[in-house]
VMD Tcl script that draws the C-alpha trace (Angstrom):
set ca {
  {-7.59 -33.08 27.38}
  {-3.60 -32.83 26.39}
  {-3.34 -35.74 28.53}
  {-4.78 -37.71 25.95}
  {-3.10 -39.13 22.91}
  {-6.58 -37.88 21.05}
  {-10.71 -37.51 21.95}
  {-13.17 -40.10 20.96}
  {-16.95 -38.77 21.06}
  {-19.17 -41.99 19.73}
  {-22.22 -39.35 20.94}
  {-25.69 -40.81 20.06}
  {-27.25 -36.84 20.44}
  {-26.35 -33.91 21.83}
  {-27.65 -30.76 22.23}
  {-24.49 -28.57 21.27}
  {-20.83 -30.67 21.38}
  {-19.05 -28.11 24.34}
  {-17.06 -31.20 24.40}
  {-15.77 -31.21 20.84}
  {-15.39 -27.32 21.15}
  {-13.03 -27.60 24.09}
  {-11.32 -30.61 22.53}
  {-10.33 -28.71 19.71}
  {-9.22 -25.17 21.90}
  {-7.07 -28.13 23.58}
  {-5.69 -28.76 19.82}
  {-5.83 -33.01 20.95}
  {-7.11 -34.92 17.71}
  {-10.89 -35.69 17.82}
  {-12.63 -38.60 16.15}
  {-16.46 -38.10 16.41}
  {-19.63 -39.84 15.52}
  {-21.63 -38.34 12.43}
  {-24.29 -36.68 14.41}
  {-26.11 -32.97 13.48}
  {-24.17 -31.15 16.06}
  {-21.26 -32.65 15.88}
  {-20.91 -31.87 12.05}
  {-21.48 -28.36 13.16}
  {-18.00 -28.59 14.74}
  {-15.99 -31.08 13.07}
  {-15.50 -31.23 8.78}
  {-13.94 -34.98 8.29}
  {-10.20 -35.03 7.00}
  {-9.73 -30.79 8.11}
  {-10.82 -30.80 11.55}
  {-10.99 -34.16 12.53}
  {-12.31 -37.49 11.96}
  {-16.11 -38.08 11.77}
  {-17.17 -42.29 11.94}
  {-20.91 -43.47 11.60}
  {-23.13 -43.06 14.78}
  {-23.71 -46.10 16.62}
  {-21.26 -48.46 14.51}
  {-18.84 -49.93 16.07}
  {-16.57 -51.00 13.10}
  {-16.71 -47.73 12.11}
  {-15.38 -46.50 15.09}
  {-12.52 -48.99 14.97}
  {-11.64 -47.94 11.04}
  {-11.11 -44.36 12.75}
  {-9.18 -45.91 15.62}
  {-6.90 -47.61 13.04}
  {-6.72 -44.18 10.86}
  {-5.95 -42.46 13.80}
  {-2.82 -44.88 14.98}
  {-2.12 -45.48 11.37}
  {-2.29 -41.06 10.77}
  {-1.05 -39.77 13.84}
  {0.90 -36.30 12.01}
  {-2.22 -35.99 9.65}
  {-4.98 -36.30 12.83}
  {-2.54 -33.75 14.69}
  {-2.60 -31.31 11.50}
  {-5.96 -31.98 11.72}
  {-6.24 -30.58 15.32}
  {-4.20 -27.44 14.68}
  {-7.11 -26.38 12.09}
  {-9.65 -27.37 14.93}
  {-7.81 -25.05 16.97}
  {-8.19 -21.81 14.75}
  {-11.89 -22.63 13.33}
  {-13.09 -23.30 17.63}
  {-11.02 -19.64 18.18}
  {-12.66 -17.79 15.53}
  {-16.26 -19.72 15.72}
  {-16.75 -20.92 18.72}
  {-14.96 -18.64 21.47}
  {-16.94 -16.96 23.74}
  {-15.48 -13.32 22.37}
  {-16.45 -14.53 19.05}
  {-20.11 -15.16 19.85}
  {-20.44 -12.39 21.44}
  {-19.72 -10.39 18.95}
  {-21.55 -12.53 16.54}
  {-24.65 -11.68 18.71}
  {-23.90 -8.16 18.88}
  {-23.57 -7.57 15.12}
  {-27.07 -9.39 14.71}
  {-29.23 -7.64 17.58}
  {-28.05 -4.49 15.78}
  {-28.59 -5.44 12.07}
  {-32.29 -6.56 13.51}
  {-32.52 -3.45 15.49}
  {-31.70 -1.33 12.35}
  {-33.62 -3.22 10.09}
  {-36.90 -3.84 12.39}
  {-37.21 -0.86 14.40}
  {-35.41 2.21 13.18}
  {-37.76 2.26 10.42}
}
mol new
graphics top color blue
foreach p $ca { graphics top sphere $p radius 0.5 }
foreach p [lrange $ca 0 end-1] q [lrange $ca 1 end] { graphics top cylinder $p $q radius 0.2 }
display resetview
């Protein structure tokens, strides 16, 4: 991914965006269609740039904004960076999961 000068993810669907999340752990600038899941990773103008799915002048407007914002859509990808290591990393889920298996287990069958 740090090869690139930024990631462009015109997605139509997706189940979950495991690229987005490992384009932002790669802190590279991410410009993403407008889909469900993909709004569960990216928030436009914070964490990257979200265009309208399957519109291809929207795409280009981001392409401009991008080449037009390059130190805003890199700012951008340093707060992608800390939301994918606190929400999306692997340590984080788990103990996401944890915590909830034993608030259920409290709540359902300690009772």
């Amino acid at each position: 991914y740090r090869e690139n000068d930024c990631l462009v993810f015109p997605s139509h669907y997706e189940g979950f965006s495991g690229v987005l999340i490992e384009a932002m752990l790669s802190e590279i600038p991410i410009l993403a269609s407008n889909i469900p899941m993909n709004l569960e990773a990216i928030t436009h103008g914070i964490t990257g740039y979200i265009f309208e799915v399957k519109d291809s002048v929207s795409i280009l407007k981001a392409l401009v904004w991008f080449k037009q914002n390059f130190e805003k859509a890199n700012e951008m990808s340093k707060n992608a960076f800390i939301v994918a290591k606190n929400e999306f990393e692997i340590s984080s889920i788990v103990k996401k999961h944890e915590y909830f298996y034993h608030k259920i287990h409290k709540e359902y069958f300690l009772k």
